[in-house]
C-alpha positions as CSV (number, residue, x, y, z in Angstrom):
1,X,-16.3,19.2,-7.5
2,X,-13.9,22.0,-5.7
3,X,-14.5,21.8,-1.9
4,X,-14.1,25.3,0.0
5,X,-13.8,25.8,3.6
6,X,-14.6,28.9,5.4
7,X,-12.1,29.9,8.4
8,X,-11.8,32.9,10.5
9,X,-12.1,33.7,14.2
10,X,-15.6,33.6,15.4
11,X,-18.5,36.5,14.3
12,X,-16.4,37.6,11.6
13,X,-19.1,36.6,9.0
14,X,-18.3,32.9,7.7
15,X,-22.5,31.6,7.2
16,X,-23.6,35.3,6.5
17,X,-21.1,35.1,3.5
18,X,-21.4,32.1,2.8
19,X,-25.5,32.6,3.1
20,X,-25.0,35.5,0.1
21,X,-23.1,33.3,-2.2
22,X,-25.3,30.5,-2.2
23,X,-28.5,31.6,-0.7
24,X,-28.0,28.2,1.9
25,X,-28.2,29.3,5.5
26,X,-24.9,26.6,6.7
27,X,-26.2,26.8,10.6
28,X,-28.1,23.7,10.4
29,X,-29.3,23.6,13.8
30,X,-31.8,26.1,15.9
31,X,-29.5,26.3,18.4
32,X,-27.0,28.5,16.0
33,X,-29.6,30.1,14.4
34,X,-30.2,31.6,17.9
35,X,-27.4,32.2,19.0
36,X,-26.0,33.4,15.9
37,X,-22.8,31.3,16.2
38,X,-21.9,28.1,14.2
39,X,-21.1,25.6,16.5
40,X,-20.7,22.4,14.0
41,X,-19.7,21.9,10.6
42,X,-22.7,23.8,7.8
43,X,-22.6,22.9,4.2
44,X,-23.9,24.9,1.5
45,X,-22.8,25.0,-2.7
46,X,-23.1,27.3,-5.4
47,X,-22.2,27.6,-9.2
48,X,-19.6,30.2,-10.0
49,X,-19.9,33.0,-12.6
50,X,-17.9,30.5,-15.1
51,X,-20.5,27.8,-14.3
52,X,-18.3,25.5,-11.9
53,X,-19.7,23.9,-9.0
54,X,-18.5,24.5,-5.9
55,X,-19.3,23.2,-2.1
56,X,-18.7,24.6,1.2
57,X,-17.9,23.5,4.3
58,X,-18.5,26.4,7.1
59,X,-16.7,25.7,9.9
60,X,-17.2,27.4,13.5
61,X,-14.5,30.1,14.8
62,X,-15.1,30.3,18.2
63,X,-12.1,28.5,20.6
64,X,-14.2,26.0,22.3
65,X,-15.5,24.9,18.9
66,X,-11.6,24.5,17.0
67,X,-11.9,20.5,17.6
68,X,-15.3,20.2,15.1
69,X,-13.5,23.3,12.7
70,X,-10.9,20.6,12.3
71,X,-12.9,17.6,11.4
72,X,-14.4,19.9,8.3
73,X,-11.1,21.6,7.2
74,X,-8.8,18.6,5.9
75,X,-10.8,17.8,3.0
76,X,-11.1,21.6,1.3
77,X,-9.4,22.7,-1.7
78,X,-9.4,26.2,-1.3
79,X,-9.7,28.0,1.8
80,X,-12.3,31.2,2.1
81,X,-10.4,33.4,5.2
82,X,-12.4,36.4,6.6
83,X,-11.1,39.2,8.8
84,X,-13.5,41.2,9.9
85,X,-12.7,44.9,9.3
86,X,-14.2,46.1,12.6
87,X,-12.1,43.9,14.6
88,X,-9.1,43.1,12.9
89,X,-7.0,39.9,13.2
90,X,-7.5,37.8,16.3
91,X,-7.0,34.6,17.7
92,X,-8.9,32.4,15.8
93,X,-8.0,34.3,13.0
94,X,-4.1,33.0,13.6
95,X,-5.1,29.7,14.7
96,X,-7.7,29.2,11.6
97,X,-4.5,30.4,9.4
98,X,-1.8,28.0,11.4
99,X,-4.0,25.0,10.0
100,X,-4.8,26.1,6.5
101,X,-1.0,26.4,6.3
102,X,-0.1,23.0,8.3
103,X,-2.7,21.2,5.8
104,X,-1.0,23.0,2.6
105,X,-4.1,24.5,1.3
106,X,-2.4,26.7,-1.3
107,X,-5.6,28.1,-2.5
108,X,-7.7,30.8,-1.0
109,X,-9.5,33.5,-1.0
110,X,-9.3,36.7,1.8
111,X,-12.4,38.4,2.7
112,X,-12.1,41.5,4.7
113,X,-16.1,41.6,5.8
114,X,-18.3,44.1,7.8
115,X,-16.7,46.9,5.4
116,X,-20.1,49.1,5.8
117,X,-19.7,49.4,9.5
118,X,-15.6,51.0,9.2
119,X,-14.4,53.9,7.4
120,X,-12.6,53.8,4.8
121,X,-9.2,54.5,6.8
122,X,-9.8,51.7,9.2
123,X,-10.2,48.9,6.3
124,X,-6.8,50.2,4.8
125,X,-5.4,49.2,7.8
126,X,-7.0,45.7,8.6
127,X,-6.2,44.8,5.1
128,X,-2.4,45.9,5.5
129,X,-2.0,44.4,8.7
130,X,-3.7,41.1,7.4
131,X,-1.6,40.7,4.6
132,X,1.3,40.9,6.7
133,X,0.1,38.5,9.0
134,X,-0.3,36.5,5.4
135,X,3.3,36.5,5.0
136,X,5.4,33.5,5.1
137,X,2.3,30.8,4.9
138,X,0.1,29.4,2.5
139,X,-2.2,32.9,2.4
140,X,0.6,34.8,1.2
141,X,-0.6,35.6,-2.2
142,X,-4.7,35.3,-1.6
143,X,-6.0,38.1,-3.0
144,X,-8.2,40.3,-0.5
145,X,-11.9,41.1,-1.4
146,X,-13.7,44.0,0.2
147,X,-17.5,43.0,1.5
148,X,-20.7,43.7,3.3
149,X,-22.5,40.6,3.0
150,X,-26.0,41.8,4.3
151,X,-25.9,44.6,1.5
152,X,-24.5,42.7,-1.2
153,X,-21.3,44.6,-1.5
154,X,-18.1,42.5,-2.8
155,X,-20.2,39.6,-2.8
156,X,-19.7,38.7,-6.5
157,X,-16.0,39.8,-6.4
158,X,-15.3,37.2,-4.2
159,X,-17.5,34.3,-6.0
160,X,-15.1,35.7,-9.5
161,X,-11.9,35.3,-6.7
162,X,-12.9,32.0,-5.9
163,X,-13.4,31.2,-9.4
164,X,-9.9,32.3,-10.8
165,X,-7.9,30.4,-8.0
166,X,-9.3,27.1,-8.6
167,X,-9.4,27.6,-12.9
168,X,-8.4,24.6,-13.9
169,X,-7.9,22.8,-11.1
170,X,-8.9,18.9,-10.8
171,X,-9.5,16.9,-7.4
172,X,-6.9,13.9,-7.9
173,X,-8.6,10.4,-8.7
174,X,-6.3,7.9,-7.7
175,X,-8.7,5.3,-8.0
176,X,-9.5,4.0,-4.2
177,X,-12.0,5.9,-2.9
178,X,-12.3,6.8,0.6
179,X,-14.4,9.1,2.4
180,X,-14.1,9.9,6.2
181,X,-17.5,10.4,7.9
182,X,-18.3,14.1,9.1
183,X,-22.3,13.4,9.7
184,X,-24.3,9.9,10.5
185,X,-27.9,9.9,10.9
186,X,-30.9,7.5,10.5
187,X,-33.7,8.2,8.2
188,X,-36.9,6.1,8.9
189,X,-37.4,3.9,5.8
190,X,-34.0,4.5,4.1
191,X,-32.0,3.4,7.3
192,X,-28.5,4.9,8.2
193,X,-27.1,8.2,5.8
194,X,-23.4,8.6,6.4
195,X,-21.8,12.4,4.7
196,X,-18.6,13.5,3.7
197,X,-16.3,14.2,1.0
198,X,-15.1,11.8,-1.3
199,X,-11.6,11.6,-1.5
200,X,-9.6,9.8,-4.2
201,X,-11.7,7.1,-6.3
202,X,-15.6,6.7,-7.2
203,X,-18.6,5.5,-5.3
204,X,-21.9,3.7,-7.4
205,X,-24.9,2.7,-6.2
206,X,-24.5,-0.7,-5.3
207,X,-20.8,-1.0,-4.3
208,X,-20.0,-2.8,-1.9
209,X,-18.1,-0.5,1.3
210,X,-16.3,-1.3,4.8
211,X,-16.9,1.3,7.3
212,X,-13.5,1.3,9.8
213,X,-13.5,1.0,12.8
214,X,-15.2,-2.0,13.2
215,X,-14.8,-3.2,9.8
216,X,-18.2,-3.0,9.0
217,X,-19.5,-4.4,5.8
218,X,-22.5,-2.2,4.0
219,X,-23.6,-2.4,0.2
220,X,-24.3,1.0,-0.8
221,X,-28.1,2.0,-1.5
222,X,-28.4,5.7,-2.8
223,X,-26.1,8.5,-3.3
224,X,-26.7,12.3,-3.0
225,X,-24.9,15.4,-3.6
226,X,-26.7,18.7,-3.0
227,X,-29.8,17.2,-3.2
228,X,-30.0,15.6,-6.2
229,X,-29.9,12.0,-6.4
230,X,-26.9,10.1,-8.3
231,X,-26.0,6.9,-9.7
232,X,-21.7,7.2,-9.2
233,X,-20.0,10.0,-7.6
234,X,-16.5,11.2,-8.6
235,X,-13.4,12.3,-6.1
236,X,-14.2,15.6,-4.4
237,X,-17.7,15.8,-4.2
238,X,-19.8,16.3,-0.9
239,X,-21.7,13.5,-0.8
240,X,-24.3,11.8,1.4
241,X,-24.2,7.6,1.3
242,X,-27.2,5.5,2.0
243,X,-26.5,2.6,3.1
244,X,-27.4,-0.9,3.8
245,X,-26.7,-4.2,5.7
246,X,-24.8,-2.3,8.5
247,X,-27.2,-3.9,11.7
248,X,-26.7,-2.8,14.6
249,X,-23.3,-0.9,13.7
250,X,-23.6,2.8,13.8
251,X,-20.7,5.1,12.1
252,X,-19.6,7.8,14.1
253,X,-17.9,10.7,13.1
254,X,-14.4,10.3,12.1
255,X,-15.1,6.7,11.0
256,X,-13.7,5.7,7.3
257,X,-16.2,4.6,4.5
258,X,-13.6,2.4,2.1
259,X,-13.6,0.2,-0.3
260,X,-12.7,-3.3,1.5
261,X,-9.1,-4.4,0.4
262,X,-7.8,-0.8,-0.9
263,X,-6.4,-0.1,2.6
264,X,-4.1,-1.3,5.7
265,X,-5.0,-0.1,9.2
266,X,-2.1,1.2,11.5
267,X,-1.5,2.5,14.8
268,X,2.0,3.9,14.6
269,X,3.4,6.1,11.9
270,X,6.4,7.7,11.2
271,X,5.6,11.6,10.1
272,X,7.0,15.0,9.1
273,X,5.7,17.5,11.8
274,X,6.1,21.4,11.1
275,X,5.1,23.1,14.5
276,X,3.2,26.4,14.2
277,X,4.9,29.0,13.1
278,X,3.4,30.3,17.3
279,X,5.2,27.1,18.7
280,X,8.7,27.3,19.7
281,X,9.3,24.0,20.3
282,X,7.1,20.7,20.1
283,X,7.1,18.8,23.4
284,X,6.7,15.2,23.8
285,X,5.6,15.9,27.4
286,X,2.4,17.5,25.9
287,X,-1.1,15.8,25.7
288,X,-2.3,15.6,22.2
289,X,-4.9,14.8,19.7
290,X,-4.4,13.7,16.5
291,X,-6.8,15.5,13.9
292,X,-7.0,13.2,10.6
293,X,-9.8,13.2,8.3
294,X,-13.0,14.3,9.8
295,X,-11.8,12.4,13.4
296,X,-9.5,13.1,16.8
297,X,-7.6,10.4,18.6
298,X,-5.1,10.5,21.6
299,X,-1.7,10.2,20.4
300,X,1.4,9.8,22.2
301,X,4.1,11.8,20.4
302,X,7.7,11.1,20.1
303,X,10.8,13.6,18.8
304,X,13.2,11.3,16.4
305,X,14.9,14.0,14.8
306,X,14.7,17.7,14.9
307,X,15.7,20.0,11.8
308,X,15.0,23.4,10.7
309,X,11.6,24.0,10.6
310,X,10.5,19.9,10.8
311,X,10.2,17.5,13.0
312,X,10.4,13.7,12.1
313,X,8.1,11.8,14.5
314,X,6.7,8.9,15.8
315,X,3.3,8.9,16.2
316,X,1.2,6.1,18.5
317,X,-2.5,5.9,18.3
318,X,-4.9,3.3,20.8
319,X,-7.0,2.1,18.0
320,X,-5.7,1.6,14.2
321,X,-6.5,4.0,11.7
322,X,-6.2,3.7,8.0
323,X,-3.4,6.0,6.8
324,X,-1.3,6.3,4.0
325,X,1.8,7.8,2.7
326,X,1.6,11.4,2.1
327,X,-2.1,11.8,4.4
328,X,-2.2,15.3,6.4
329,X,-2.8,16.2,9.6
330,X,-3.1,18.5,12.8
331,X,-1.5,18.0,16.2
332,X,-3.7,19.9,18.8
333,X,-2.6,20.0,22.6
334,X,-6.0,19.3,24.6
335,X,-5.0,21.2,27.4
336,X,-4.4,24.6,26.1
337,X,-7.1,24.0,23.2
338,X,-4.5,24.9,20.3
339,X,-3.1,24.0,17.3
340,X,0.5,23.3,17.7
341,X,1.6,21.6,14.9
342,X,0.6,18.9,11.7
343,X,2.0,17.7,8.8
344,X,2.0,14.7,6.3
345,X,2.6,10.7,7.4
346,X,5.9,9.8,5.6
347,X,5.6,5.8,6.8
348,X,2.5,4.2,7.8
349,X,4.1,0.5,9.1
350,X,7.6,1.6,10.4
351,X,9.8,-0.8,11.8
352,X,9.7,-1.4,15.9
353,X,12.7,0.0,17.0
354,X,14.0,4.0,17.6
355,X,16.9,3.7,15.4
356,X,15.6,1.6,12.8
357,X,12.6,4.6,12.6
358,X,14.7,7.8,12.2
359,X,17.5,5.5,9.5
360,X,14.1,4.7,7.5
361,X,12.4,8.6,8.0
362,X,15.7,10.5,6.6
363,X,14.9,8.4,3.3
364,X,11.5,9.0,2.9
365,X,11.0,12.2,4.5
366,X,11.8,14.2,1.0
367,X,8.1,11.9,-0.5
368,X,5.7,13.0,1.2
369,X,4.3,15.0,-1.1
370,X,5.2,12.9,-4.1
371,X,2.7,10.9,-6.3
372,X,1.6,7.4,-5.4
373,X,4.0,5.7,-7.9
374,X,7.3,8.0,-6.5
375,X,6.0,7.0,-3.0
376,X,5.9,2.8,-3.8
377,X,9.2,3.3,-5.4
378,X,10.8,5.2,-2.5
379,X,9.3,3.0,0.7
380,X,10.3,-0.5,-1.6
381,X,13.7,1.4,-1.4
382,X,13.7,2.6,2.2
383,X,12.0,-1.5,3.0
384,X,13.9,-3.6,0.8
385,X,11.3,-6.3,0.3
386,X,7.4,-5.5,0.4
387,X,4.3,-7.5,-0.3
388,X,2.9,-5.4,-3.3
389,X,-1.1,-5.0,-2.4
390,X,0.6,-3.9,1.1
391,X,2.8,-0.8,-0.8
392,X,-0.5,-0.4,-2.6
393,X,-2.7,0.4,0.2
394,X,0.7,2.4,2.0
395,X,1.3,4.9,-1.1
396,X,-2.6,5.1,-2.0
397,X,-2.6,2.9,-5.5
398,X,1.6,3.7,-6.2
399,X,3.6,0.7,-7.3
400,X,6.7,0.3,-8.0
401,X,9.0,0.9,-10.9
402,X,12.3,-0.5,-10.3
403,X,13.3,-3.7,-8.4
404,X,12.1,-6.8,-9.5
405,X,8.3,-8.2,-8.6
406,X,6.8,-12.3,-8.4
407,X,4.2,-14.0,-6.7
408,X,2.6,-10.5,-5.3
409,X,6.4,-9.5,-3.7
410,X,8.5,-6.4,-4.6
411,X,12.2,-6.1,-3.7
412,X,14.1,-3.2,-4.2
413,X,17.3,-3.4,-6.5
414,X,19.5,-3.3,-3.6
415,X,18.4,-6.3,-1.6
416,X,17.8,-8.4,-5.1
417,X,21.5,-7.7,-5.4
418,X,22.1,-8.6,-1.7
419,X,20.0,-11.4,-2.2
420,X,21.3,-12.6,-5.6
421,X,24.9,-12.6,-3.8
422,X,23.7,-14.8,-0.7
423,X,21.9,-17.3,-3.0
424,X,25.2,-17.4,-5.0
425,X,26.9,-18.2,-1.5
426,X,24.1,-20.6,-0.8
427,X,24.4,-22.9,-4.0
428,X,28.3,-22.7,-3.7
429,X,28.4,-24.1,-0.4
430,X,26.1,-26.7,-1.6
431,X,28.0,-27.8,-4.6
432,X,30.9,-28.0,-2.2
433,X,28.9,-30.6,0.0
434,X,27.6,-32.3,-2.4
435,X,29.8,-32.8,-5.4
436,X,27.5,-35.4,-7.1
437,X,24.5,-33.3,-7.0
438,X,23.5,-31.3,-9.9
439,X,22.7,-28.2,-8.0
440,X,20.5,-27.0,-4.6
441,X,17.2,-27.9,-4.4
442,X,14.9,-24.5,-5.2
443,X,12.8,-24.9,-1.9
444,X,15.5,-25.3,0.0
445,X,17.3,-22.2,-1.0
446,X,14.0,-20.0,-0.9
447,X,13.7,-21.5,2.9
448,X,17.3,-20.8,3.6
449,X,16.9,-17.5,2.1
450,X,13.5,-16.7,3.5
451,X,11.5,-15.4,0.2
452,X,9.1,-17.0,-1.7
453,X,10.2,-19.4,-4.2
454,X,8.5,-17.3,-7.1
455,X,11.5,-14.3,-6.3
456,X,13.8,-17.5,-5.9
457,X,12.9,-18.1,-9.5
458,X,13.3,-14.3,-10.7
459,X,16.2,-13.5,-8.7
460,X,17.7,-16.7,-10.6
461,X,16.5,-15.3,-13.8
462,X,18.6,-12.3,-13.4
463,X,21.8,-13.7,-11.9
464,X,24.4,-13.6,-15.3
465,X,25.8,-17.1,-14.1
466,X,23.5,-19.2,-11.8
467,X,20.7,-21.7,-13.7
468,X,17.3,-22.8,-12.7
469,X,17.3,-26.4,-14.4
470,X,14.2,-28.4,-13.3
471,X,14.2,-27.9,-9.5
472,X,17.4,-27.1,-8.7
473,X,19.5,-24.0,-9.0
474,X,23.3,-24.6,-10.1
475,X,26.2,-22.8,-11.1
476,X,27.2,-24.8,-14.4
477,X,31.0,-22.7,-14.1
478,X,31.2,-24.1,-10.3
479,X,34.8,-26.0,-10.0
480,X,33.4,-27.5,-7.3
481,X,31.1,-30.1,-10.0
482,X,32.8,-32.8,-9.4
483,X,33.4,-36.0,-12.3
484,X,31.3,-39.2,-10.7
485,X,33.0,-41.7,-12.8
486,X,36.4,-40.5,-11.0
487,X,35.3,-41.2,-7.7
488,X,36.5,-44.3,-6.4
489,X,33.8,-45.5,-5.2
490,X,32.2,-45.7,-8.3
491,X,35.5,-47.5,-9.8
492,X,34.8,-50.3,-7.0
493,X,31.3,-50.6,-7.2
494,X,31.5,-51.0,-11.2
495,X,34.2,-53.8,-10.7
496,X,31.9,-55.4,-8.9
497,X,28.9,-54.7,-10.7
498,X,30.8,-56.9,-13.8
499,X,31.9,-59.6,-11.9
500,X,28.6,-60.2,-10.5
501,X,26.9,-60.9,-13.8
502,X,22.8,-59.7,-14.7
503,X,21.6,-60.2,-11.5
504,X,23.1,-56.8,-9.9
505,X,23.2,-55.6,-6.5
506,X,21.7,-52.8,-5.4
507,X,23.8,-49.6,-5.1
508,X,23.2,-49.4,-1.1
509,X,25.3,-52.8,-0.7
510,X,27.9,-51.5,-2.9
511,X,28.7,-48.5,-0.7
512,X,27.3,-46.2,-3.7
513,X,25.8,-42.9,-1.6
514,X,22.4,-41.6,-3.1
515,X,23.7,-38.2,-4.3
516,X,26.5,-40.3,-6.0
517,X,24.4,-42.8,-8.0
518,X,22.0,-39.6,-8.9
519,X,24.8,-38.2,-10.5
520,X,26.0,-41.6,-11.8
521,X,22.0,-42.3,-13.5
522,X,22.2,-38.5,-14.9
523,X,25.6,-38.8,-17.1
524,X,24.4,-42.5,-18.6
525,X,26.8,-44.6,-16.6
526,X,24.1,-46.6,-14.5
527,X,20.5,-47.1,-15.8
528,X,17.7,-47.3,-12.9
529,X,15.4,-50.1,-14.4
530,X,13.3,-49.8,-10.6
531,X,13.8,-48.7,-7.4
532,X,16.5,-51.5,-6.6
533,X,17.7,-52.4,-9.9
534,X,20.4,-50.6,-11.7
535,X,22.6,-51.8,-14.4
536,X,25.8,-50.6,-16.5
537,X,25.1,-49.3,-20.5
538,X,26.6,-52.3,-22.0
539,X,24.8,-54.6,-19.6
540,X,21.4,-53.1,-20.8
541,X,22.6,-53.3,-24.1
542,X,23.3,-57.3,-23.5
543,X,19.4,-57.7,-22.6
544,X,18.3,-56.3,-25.2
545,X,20.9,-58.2,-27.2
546,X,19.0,-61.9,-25.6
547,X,15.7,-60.4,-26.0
548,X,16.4,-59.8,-29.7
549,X,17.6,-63.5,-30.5
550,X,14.2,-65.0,-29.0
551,X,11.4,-65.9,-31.6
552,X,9.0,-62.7,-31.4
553,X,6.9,-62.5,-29.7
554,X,8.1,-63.7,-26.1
555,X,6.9,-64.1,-22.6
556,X,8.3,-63.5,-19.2
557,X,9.4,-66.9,-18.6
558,X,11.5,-66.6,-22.2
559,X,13.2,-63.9,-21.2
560,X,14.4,-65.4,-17.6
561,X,15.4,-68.6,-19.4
562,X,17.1,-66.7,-22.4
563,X,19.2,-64.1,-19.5
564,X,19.3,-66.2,-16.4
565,X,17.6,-64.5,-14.8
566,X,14.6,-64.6,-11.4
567,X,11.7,-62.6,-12.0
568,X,12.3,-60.3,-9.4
569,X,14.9,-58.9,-11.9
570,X,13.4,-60.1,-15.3
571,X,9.7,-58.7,-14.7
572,X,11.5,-54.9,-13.8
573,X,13.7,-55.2,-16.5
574,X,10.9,-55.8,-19.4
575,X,8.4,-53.1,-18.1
576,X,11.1,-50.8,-18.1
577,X,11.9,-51.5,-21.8
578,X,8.1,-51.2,-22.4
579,X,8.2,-47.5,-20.7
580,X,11.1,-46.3,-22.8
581,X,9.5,-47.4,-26.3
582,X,12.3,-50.2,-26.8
583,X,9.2,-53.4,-26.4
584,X,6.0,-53.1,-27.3
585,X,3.4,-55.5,-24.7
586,X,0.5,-57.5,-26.1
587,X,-1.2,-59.0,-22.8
588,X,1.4,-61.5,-21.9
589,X,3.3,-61.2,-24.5
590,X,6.1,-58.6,-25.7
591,X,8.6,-58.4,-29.0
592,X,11.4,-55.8,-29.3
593,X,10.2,-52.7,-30.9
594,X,12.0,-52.0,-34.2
């Protein structure tokens, strides 16, 4: 359901309009009602000639009032903008427009009210003068509907504008709902009612909900749009939440109702920051507030780069908000009470340091605008390496299309290949220092690397020459893979390996180093019968040869008479045979498996 927000300097005729398209007075409170000003946000919906359904947030014109006009304004679709023809364009009617255009609300509707109180003359000229003042923003092309509310006049001309400017258009569902908060009361009975518009996803009756700051767990209890209760709600819909389990916590305005796990809260971002088109120059000497969603919160403002006609920024908040990629806002300067400036949040976790900000903003200040899945691929670019629930929640659902992704990790195709060429450095150096080893150990490389070993794996994967065999990563064309039977070492220790007969000694005490008789046990030319006891191929095969000459079946104390040999050597020797299928064991006794 379209949202539409009224705007327009104060007494120009928002809630009387808005009163004659939807027969809804907006001025909730008796204190408007009597003073005939709005002073907070109304709400008020209507079907259209075609049979849409439209709501309306009326938001107060007068100055003093611009702070809860922006906390109704970021969520509207299309923009209803009255001038009254008595009075022409003024202040609020500039300031109302500066926002509309910082906030890209493309949509809208002019109405040029209190017609029945001008002549004819004096309208011409308010309506040329405010379509000039149109020029160059978002309003440019609105089209401009005479009216006299009270009489009825124009009235259904501007409900058939409305209609015709949002034909055919959708509120985007990108699946995570979020709604900020514009209203919280209690209701004796039901407990605490939170309102807003829905932004981005669906809400059911029973979903479970996190309400930021705090975060706040709640478990939804009723829904209601317009007064008529619902089971789910869709993106775009004015919406009023019932909720339960919330204790003594009590949303304000400006708090987040979320999904728990769909978001990431920050308190600096990186942004794109057009000033209005009133504002010379933004300051960073200024004191401002940060309007986002329905809330306002200090923020200390910081120039990284100035071009034509955008600023990139860094913005610091006190308390962490939860902003995405692409989210719009409004800077307002508390102490002149205006406008100056807004735009969209083109990096929601930038890195800590000036330079690093402003090399990372000139990539992704060109995305801000772009869908979710152009977003995750551009900050995975501009990041290198990102934990992929993380891009999610930064780029509002988007994930990535290029790079590679494992284990919940995306890297971007630039630092896989930077990557792929240090762990080809990596298992080189280790081949070089250690000859006799068949490659580097995977968790070593991931720590010396400092990625999981799950992208270890699929950085492997994709490298044309290097091998994941078992647990180790090696580079089968590596000269460095050195022969062990060469070494000379080995041509010692198997000299005296023969002369000492069955009874061997251990490789340790023939100056045999571990990563030497690995290598040695892999290619066949020792066989590891236990921890301590290796032997040569043919002296295996001369065990064997005595086992096979004793009357079958045989004991333990056959075989060391047969060989010669103690049982601290024949006992090993036999249960390793029994492990490699070449005797089969009958309690104490064995025979040579055929």
């Amino acid at each position: 359901m379209p949202v539409i927000g009224t705007a327009g300097h104060v007494d120009h005729g928002k809630s009387t309009l808005v009163a004659a398209l939807t027969g809804i007075d907006p001025d909730r409170w008796e204190e408007e009602r009597r003073r005939g000003l709005t002073i907070d946000l109304g709400f008020a919906w209507m079907r259209l000639p075609g049979g849409q359904n439209v709501s309306f947030v009326d938001v107060p014109g007068h100055e003093r009032f611009i702070k809860n006009m922006l906390a109704g304004i970021e969520a509207v679709d299309a923009a209803l903008f009255l001038v009254a023809a008595n009075e022409g364009w003024m202040p609020q009617s500039e300031e109302h427009l500066a926002v509309l255009d910082l906030l890209e609300v493309s949509r809208g509707v002019v109405a040029l009210t209190k017609v029945d109180v001008v002549d004819e003359e004096l309208a011409d000229l308010v309506e040329l003068d405010t379509v000039e003042q149109l020029s160059g923003t978002v309003g440019a092309q609105w089209p401009v509907v005479r009216v006299a509310a009270p009489l009825g006049s124009g009235v259904p001309r501007v409900a058939e504008s409305l209609e015709a400017v949002l034909r055919g258009y959708t509120p985007e569902d990108l699946d995570r709902p979020r709604l900020w908060i514009d209203r919280a009361f209690s209701i004796r009975g039901a407990g605490t009612v939170v309102t807003g518009t829905l932004l981005d996803g669906t809400l059911a009756v029973g979903d479970r909900v996190e309400i930021w700051p705090g975060p706040a767990g709640a478990r939804i209890r009723g829904l209601e749009s317009h007064g008529t209760p619902l089971q789910t709600v869709g993106p775009g819909w004015r919406v009023a939440v019932n909720l339960a389990g919330l204790g003594r916590h009590t949303p304000e305005r400006g708090s987040l109702l979320a999904v728990p796990g769909q978001w990431e809260s920050t308190d600096s971002i990186v942004a794109l920051v057009r000033p209005a088109r009133y504002v010379a120059e933004l300051s960073a000497k200024g004191a401002y507030h940060l309007h986002v969603g329905s809330g306002a919160w200090p923020v200390r403002f910081t120039p990284l780069e100035r071009g034509p006609g955008a600023i990139v920024a860094h913005l610091q908040v006190p308390e962490p908000l939860r902003l995405a990629m692409g989210d719009r806002f409004v800077l307002r300067e508390t102490g002149r009470r205006m406008v100056l400036g807004g735009g969209r949040v083109i990096d929601p976790c930038p890195p800590p340091t000036f330079a690093k900000r402003r090399t990372l903003a000139r990539r992704l200040s060109g995305l801000a605008g772009a869908s979710p899945r152009d977003q995750a691929d551009g900050l995975l670019a501009a990041r290198g390496r990102a934990d992929l629930a993380e891009l999610a929640a930064h780029t509002r659902g988007g994930l990535p299309r290029s790079g590679l992704t494992a284990g919940g990790v995306a890297v971007s195709e630039e630092w896989a290949e930077s990557m792929v060429g240090q762990l080809e450095d990596a298992v080189g150096r280790h081949h070089r220092k250690h000859p006799f080893q068949l490659g580097m150990p995977a968790a070593r490389a991931a720590s010396e690397l400092g990625m999981e070993q799950t992208m270890l794996v699929e950085l492997t994967n994709h490298h044309p020459r290097l091998r994941l065999e078992g647990t180790v990563i090696r580079d089968p064309q590596s000269e460095v893979n050195a022969d062990p039977t060469r070494s000379p070492l080995w041509t010692e220790a198997r000299r005296r390996m023969v002369e000492g007969g069955l009874m061997t000694p251990a490789p340790a005490t023939l100056g045999l180093e571990d990563d030497l008789t690995h290598a040695l046990v892999r290619i066949g030319e020792l066989t590891r019968v236990s921890p301590s006891i290796f032997y040569l191929p043919e002296q295996v095969e001369e065990l064997l040869g005595i086992a096979a000459e004793l009357e079958q079946p045989f004991t333990v104390s056959d075989f060391r008479a047969a060989a010669g040999l103690s049982r601290k050597y024949a006992v090993p020797f036999l249960e390793w045979t029994d492990s490699q299928g070449k005797t089969r064991r009958r309690g104490d006794l064995r025979y040579l498996a055929r």
